[in-house]
PyMOL Python script that loads the backbone (N, CA, C, O; Angstrom):
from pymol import cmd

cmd.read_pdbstr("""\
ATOM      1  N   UNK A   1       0.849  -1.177   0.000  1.00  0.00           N
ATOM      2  CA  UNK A   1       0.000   0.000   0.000  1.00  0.00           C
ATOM      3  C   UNK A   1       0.899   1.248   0.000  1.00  0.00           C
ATOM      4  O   UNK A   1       1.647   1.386   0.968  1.00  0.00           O
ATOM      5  N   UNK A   2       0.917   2.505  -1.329  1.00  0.00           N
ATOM      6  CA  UNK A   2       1.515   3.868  -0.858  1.00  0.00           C
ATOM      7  C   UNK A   2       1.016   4.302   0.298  1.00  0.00           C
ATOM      8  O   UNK A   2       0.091   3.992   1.048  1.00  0.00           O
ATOM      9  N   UNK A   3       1.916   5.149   0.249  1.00  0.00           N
ATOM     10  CA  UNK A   3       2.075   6.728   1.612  1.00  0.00           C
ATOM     11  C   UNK A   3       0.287   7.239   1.338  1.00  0.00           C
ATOM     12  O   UNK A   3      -0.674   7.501   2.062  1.00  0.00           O
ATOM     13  N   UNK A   4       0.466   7.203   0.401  1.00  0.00           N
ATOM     14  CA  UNK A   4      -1.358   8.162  -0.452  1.00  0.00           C
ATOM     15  C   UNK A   4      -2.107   7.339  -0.061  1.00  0.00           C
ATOM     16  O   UNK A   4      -2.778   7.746   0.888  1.00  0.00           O
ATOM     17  N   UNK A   5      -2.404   5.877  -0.501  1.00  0.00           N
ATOM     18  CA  UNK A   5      -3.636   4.871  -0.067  1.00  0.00           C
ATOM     19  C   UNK A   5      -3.709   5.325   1.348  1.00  0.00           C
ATOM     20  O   UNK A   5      -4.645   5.910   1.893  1.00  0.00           O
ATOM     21  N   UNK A   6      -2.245   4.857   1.998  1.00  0.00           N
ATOM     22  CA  UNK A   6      -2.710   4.773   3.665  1.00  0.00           C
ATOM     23  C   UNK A   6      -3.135   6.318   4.376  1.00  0.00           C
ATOM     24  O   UNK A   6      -3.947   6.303   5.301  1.00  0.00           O
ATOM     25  N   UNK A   7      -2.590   7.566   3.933  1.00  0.00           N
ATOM     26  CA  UNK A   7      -3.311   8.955   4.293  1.00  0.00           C
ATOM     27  C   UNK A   7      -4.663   8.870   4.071  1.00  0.00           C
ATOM     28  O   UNK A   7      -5.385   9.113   5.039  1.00  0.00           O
ATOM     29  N   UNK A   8      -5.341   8.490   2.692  1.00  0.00           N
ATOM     30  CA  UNK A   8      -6.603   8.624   2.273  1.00  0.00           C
ATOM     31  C   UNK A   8      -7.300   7.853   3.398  1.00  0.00           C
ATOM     32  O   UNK A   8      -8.366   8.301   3.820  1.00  0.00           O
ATOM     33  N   UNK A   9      -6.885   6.942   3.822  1.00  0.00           N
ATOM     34  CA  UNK A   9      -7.654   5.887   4.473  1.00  0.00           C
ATOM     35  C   UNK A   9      -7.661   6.309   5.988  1.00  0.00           C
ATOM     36  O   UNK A   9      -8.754   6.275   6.551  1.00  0.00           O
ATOM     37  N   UNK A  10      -6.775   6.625   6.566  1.00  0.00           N
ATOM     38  CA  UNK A  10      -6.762   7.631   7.888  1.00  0.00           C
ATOM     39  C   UNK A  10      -7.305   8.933   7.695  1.00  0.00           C
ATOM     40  O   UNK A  10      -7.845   9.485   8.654  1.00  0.00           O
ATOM     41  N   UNK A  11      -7.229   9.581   6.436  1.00  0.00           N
ATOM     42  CA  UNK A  11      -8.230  10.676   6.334  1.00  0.00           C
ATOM     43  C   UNK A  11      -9.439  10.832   6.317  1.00  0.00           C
ATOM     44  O   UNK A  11      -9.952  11.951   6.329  1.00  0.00           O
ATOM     45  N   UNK A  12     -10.507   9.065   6.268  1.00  0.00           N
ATOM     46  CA  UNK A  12     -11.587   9.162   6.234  1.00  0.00           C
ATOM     47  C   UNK A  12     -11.796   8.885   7.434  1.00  0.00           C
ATOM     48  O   UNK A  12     -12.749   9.363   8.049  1.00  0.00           O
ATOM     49  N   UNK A  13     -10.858   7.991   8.005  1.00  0.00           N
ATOM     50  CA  UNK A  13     -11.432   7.651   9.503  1.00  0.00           C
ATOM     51  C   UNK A  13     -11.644   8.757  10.264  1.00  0.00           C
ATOM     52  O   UNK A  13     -12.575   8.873  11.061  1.00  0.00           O
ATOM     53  N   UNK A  14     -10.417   9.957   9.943  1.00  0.00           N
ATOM     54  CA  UNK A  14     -10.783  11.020  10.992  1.00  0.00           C
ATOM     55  C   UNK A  14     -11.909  11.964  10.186  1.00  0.00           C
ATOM     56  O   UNK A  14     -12.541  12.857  10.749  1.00  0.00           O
ATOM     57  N   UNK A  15     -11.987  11.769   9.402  1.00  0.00           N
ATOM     58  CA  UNK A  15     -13.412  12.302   8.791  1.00  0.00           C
ATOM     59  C   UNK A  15     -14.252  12.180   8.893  1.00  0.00           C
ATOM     60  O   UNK A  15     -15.096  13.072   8.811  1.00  0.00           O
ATOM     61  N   UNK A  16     -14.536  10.617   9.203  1.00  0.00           N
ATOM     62  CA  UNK A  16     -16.076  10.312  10.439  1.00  0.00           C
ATOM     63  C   UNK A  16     -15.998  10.117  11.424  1.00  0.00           C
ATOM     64  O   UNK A  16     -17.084   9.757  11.879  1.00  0.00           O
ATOM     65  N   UNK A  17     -14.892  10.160  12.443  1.00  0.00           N
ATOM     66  CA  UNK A  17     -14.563  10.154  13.784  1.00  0.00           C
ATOM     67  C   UNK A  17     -14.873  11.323  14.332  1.00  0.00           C
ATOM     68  O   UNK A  17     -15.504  11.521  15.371  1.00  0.00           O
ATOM     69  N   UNK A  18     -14.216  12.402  13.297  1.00  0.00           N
ATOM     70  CA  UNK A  18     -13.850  13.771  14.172  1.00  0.00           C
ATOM     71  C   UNK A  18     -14.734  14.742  13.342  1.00  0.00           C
ATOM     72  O   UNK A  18     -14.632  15.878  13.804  1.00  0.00           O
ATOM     73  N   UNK A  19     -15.541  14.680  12.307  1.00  0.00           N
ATOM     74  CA  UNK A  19     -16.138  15.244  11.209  1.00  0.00           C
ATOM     75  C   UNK A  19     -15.450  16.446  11.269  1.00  0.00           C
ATOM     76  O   UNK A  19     -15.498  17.358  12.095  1.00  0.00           O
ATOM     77  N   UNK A  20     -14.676  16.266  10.058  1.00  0.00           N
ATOM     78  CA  UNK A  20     -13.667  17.087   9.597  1.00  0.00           C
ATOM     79  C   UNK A  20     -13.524  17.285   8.072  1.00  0.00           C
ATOM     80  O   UNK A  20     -13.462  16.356   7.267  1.00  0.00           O
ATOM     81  N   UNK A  21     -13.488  18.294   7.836  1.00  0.00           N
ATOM     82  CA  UNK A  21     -13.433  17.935   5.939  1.00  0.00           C
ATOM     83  C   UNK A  21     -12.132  17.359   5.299  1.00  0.00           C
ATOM     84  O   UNK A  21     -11.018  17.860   5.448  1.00  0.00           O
ATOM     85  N   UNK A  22     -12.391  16.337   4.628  1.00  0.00           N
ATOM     86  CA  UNK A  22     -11.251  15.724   4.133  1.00  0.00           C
ATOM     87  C   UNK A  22     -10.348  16.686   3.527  1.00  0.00           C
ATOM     88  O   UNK A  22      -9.215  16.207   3.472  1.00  0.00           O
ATOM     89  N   UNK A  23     -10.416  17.826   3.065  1.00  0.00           N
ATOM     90  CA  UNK A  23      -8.956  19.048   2.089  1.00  0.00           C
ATOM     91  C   UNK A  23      -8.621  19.627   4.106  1.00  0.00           C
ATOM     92  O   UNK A  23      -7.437  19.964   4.109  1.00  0.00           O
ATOM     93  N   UNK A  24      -8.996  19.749   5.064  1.00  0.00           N
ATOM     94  CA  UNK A  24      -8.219  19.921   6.107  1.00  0.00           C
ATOM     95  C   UNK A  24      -7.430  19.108   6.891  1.00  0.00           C
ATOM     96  O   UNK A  24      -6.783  19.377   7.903  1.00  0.00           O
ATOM     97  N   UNK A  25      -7.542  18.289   6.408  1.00  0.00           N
ATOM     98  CA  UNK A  25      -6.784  16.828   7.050  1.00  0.00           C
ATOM     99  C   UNK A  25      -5.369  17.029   6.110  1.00  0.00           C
ATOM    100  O   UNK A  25      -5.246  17.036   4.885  1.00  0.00           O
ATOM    101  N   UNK A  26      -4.327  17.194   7.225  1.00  0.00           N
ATOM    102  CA  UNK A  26      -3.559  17.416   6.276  1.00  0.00           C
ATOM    103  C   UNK A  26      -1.823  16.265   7.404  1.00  0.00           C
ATOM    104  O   UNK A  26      -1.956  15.934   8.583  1.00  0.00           O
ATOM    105  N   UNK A  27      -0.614  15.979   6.631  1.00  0.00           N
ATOM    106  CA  UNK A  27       0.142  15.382   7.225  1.00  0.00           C
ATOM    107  C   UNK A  27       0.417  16.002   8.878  1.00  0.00           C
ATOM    108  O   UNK A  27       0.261  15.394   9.937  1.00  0.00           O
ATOM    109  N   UNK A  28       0.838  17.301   8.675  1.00  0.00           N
ATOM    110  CA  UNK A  28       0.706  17.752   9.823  1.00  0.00           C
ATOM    111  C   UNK A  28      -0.155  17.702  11.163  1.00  0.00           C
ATOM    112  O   UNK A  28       0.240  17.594  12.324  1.00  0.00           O
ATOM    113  N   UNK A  29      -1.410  17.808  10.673  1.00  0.00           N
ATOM    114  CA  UNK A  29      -2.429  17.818  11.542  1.00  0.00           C
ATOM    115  C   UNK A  29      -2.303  16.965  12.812  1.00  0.00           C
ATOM    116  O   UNK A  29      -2.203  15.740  12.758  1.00  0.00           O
ATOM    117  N   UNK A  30      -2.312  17.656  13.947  1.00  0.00           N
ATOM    118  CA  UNK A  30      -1.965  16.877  15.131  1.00  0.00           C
ATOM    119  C   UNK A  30      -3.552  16.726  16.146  1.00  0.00           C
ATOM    120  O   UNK A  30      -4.190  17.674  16.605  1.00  0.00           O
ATOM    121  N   UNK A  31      -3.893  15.197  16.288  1.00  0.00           N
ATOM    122  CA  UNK A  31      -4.578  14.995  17.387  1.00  0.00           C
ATOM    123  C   UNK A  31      -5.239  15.953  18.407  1.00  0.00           C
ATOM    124  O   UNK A  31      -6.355  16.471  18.427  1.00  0.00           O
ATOM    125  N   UNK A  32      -4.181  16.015  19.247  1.00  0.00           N
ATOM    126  CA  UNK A  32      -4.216  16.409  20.251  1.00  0.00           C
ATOM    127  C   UNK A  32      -5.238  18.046  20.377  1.00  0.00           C
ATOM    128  O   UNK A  32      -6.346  18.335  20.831  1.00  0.00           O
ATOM    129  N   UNK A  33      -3.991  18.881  19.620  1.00  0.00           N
ATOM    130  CA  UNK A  33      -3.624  20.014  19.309  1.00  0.00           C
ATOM    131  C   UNK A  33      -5.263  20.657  18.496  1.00  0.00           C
ATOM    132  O   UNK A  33      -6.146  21.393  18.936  1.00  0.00           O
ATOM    133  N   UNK A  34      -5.077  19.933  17.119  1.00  0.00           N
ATOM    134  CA  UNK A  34      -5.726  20.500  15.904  1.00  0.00           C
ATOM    135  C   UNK A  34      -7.419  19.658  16.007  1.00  0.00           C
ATOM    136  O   UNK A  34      -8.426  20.152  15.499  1.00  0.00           O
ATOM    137  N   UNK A  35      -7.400  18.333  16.768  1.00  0.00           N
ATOM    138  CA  UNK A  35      -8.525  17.620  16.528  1.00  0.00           C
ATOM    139  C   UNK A  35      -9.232  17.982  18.100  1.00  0.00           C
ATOM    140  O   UNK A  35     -10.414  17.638  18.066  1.00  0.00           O
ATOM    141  N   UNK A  36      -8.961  18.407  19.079  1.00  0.00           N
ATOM    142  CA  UNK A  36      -8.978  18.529  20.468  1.00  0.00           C
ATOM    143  C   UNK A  36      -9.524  17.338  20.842  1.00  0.00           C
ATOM    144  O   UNK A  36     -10.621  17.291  21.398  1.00  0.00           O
ATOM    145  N   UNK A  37      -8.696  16.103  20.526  1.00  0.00           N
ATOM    146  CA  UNK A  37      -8.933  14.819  20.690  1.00  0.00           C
ATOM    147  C   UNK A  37      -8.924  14.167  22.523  1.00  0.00           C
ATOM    148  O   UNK A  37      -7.774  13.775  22.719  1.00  0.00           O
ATOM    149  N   UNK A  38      -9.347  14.062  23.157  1.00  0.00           N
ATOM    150  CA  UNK A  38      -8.640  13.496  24.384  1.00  0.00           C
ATOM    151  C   UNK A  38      -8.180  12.098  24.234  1.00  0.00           C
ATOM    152  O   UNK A  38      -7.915  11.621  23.130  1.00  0.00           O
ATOM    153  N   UNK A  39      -8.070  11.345  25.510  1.00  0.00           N
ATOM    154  CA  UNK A  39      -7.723  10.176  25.308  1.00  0.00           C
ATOM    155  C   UNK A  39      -8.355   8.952  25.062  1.00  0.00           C
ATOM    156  O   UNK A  39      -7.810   7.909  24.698  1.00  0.00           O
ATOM    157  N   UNK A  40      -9.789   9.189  25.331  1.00  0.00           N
ATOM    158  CA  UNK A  40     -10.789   8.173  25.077  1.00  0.00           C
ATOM    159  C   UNK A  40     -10.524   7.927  22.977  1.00  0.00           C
ATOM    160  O   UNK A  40     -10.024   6.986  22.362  1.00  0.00           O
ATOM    161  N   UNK A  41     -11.108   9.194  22.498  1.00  0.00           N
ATOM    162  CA  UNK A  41     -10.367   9.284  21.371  1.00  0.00           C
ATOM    163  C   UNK A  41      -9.265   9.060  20.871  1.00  0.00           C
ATOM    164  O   UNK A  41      -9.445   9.016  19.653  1.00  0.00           O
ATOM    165  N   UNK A  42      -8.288   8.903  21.092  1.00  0.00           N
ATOM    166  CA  UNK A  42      -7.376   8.084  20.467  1.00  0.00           C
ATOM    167  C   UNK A  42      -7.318   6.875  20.529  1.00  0.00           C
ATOM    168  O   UNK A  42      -6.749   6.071  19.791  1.00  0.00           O
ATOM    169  N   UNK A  43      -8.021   6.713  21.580  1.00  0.00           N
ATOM    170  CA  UNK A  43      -7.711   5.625  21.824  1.00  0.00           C
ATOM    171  C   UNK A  43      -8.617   4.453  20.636  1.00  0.00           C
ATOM    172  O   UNK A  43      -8.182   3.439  20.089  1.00  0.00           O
ATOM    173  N   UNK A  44     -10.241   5.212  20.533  1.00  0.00           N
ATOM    174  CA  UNK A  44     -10.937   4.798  20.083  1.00  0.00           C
ATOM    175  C   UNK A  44     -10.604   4.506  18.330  1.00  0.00           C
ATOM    176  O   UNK A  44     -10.843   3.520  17.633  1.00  0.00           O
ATOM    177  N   UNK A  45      -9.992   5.753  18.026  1.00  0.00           N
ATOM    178  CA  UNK A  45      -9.039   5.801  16.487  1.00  0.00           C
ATOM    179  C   UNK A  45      -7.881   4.845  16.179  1.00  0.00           C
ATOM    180  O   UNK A  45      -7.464   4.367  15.124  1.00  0.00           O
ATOM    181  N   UNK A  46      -7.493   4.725  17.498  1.00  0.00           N
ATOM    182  CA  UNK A  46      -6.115   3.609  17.085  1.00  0.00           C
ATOM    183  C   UNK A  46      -6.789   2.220  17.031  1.00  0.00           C
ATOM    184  O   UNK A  46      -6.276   1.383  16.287  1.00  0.00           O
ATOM    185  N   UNK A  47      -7.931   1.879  17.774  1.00  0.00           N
ATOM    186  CA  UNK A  47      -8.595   0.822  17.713  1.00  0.00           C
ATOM    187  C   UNK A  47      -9.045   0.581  16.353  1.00  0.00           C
ATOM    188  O   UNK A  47      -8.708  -0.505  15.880  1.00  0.00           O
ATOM    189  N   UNK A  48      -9.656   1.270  15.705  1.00  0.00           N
ATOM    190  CA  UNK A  48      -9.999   1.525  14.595  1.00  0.00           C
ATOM    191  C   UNK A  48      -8.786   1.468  13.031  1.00  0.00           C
ATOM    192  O   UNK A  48      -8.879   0.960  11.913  1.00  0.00           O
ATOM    193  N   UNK A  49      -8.164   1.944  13.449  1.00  0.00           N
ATOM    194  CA  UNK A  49      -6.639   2.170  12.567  1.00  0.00           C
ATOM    195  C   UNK A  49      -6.095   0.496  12.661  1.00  0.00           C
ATOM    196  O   UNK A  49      -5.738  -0.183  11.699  1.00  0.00           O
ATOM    197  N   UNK A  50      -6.135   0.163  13.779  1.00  0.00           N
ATOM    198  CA  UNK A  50      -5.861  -1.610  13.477  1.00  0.00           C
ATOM    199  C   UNK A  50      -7.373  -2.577  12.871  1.00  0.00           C
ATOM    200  O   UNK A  50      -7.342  -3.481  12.036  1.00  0.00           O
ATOM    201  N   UNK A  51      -8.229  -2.205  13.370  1.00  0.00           N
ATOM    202  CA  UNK A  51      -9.052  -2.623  12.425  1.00  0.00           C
ATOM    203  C   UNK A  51      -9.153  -2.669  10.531  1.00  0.00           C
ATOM    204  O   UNK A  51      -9.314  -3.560   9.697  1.00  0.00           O
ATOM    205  N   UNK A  52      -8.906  -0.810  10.486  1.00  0.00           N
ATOM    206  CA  UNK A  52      -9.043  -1.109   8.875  1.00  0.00           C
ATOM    207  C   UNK A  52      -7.383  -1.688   8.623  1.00  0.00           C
ATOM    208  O   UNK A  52      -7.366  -2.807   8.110  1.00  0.00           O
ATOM    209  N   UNK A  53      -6.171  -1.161   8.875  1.00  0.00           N
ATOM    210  CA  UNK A  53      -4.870  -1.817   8.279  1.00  0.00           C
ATOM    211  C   UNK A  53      -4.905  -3.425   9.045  1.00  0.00           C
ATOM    212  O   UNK A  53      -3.964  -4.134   8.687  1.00  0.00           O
ATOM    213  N   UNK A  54      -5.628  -3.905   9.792  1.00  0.00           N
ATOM    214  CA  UNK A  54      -5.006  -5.534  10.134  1.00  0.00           C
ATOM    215  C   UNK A  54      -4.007  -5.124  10.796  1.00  0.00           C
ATOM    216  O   UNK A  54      -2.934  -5.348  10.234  1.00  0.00           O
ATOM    217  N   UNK A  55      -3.931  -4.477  12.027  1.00  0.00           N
ATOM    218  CA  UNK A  55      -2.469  -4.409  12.399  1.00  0.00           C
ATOM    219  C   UNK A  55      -2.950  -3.961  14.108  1.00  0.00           C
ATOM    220  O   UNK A  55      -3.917  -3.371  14.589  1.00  0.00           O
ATOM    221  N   UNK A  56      -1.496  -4.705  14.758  1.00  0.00           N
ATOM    222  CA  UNK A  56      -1.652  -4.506  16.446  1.00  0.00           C
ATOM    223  C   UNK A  56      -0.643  -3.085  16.604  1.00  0.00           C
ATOM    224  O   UNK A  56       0.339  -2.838  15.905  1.00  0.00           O
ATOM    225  N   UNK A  57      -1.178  -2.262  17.701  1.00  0.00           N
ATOM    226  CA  UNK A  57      -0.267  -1.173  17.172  1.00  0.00           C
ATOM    227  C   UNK A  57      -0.433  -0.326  19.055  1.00  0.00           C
ATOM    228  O   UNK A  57      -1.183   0.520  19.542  1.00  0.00           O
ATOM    229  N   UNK A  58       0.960  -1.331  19.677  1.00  0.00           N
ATOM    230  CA  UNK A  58       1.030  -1.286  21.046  1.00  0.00           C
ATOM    231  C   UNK A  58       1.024   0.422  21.869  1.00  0.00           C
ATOM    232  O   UNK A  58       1.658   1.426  21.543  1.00  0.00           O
ATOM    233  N   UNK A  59       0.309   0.269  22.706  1.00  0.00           N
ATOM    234  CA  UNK A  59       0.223   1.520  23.485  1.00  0.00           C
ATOM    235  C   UNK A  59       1.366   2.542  23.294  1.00  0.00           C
ATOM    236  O   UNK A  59       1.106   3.607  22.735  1.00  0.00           O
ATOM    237  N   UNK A  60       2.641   2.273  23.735  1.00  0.00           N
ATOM    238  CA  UNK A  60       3.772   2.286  24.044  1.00  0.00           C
ATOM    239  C   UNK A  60       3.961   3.167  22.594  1.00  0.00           C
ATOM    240  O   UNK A  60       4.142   4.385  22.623  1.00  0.00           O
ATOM    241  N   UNK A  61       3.905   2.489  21.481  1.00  0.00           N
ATOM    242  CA  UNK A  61       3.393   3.100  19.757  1.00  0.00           C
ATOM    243  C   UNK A  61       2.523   4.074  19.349  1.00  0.00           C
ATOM    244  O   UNK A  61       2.692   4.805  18.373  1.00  0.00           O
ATOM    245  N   UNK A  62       1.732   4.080  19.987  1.00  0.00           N
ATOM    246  CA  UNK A  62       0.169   4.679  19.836  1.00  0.00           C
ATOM    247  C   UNK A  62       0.485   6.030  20.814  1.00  0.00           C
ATOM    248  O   UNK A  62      -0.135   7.071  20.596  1.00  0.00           O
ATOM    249  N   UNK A  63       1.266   5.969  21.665  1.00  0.00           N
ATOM    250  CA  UNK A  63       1.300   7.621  22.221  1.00  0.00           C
ATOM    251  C   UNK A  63       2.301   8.369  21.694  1.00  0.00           C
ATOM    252  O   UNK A  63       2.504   9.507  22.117  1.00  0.00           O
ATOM    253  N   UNK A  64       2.993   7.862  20.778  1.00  0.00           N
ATOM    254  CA  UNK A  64       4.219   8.934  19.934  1.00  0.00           C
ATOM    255  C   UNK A  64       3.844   8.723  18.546  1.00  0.00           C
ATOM    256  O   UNK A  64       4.670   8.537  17.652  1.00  0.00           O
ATOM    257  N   UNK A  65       2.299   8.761  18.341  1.00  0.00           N
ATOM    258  CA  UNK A  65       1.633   9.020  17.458  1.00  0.00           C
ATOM    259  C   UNK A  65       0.941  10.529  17.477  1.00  0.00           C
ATOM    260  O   UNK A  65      -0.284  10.540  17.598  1.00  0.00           O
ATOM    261  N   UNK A  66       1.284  11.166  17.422  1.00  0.00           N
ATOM    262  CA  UNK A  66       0.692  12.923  17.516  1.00  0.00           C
ATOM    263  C   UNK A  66       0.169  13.872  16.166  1.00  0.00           C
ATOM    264  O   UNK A  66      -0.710  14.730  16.253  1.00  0.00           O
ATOM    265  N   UNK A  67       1.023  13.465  14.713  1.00  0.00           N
ATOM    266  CA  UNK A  67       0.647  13.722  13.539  1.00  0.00           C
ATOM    267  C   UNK A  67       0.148  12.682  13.307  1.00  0.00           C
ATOM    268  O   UNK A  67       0.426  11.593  13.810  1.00  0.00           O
ATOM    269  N   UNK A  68      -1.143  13.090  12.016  1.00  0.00           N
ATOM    270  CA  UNK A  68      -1.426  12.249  10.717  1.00  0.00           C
ATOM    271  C   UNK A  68      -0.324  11.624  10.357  1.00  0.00           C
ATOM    272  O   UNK A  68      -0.266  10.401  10.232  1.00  0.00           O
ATOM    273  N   UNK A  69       1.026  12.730  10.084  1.00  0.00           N
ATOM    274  CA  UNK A  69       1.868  12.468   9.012  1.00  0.00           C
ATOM    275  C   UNK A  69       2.392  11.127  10.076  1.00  0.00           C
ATOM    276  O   UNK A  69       2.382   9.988   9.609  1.00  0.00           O
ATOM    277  N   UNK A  70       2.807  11.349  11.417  1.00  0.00           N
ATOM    278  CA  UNK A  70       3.278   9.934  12.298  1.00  0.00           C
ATOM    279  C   UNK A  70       2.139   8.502  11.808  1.00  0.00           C
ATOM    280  O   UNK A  70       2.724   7.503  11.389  1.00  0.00           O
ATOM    281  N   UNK A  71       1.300   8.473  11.844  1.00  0.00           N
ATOM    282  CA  UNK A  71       0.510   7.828  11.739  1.00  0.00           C
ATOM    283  C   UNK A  71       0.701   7.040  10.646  1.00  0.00           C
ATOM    284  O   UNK A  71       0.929   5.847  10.846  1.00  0.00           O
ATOM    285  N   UNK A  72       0.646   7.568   9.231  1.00  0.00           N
ATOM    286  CA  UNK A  72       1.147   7.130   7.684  1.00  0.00           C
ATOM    287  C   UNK A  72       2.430   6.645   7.542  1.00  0.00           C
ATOM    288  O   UNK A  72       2.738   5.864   6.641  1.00  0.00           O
ATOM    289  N   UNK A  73       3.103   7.007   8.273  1.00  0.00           N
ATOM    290  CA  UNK A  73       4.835   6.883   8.406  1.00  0.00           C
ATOM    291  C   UNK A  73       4.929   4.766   9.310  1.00  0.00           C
ATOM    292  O   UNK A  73       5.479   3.783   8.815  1.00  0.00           O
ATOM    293  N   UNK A  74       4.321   4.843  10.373  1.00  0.00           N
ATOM    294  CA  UNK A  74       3.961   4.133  11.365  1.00  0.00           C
ATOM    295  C   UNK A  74       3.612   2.995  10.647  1.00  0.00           C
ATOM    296  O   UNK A  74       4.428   2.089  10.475  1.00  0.00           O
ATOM    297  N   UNK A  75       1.981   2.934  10.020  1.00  0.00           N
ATOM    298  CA  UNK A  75       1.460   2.142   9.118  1.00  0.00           C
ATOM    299  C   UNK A  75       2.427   1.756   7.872  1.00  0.00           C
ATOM    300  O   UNK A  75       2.418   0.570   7.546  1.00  0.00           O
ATOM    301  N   UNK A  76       3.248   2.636   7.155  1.00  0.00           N
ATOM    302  CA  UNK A  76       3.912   2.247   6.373  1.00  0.00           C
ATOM    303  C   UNK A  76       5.425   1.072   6.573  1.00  0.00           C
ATOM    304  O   UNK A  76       5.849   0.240   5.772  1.00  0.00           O
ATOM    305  N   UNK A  77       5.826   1.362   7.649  1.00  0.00           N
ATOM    306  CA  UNK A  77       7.088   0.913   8.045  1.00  0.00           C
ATOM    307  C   UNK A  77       6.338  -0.423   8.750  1.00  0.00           C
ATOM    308  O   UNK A  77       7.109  -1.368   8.915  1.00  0.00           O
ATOM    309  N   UNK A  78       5.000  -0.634   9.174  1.00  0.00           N
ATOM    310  CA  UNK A  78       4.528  -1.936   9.987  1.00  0.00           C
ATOM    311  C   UNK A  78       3.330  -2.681   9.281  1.00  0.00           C
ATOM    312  O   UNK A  78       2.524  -3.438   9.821  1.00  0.00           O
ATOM    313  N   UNK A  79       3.405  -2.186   7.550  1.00  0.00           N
ATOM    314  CA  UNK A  79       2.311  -3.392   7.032  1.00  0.00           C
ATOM    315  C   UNK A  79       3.022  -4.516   6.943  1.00  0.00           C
ATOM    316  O   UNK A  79       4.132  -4.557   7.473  1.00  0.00           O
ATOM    317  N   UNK A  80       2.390  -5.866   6.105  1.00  0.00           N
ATOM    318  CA  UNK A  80       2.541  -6.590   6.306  1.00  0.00           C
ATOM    319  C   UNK A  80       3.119  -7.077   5.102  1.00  0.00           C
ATOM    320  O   UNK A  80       3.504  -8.244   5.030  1.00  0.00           O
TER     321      UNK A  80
END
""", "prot")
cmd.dss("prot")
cmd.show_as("cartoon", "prot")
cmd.util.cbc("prot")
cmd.orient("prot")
């Protein structure tokens, strides 16, 4: 899967997670910061993020996740 498939595909999740328009979703875009995500939410997104990629993606992983762009980077270096 490209860098592009896997953004598009985290761009929709936070697009119906966080209803956000997909042209503002951008690599940068941080969680925390830009989505005023707390932790139930991430948590609920990373659950989700292993759902659509098939992938376990340990706590420890999942909190030095802060960008989109971390996120695409993450998924890319741990498909399968």
């Amino acid at each position: 899967m490209t860098e592009k498939e896997i953004f598009d595909k985290i761009a929709k999740i936070i697009h119906d997670r966080f209803e956000l328009e997909l042209d503002k979703i951008t690599p940068s875009l941080t969680f925390a910061s830009d989505l005023d995500a707390d932790s139930i939410d991430i948590v609920e997104f990373v659950l989700e993020l292993e759902e659509t990629f098939d992938a376990e993606i340990p706590d420890e992983d999942a909190e030095k996740l802060v960008t989109v762009g971390d996120v695409v980077s993450y998924i890319k270096e741990h498909q399968a």
